[in-house]
N, C-alpha and C positions, 0 to 999 in steps of 0.2 A: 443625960448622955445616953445616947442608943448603943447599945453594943451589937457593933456587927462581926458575925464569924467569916474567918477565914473557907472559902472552900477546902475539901479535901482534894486531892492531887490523884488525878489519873493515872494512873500505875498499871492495871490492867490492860496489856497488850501494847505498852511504854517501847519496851527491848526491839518487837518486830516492828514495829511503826518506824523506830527509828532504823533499822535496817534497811524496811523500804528507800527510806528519804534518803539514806546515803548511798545505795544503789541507786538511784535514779541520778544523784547529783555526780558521783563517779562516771557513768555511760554518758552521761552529758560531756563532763572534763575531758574524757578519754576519746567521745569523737572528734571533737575541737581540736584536741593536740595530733592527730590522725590528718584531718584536712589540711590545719596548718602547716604538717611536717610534708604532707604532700604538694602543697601548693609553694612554699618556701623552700623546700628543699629536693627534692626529687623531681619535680618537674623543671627547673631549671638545668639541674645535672643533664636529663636527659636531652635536652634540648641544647644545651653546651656539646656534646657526644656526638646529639643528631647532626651538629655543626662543624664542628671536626671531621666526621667522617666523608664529609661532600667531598673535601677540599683535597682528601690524606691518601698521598702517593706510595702506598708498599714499596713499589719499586727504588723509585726515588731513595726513601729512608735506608734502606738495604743498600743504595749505591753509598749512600751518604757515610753509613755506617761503616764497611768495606773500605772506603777510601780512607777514611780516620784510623783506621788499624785495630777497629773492638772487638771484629770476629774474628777469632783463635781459627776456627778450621776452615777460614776460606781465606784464597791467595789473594795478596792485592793485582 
């Protein structure tokens, strides 16, 4: 029966290695969830906004409002 040894374990410079690798893998997560929140969420809001505002009469809402009786300091 041959006896084979186990290696010893690399330990030296263990702690920083593993710090690289989980900064690297964090910058990675944290761009992904950036793009995603931008392309999912933020861009549509604002293209919802940019679409709304074609269409949206100040005046209009103002008469709208007025005639309903919700501004206190303006007469019908």
């Amino acid at each position: 029966m041959s006896e084979s040894r186990i290696p010893k374990p690399v330990l030296r410079g263990l702690h920083n290695a593993t710090i690289k690798k989980n900064l690297i893998v964090s910058s990675v997560l944290c761009t992904i969830a950036v793009v995603a929140m931008k392309v999912m969420h933020n861009d549509p809001k604002v293209r919802d906004y940019a679409e709304f505002y074609k269409t949206y009469d100040a005046d209009k809402a103002f008469q709208r409002m007025k005639n309903a009786g919700l501004l206190q300091s303006v007469k019908n």
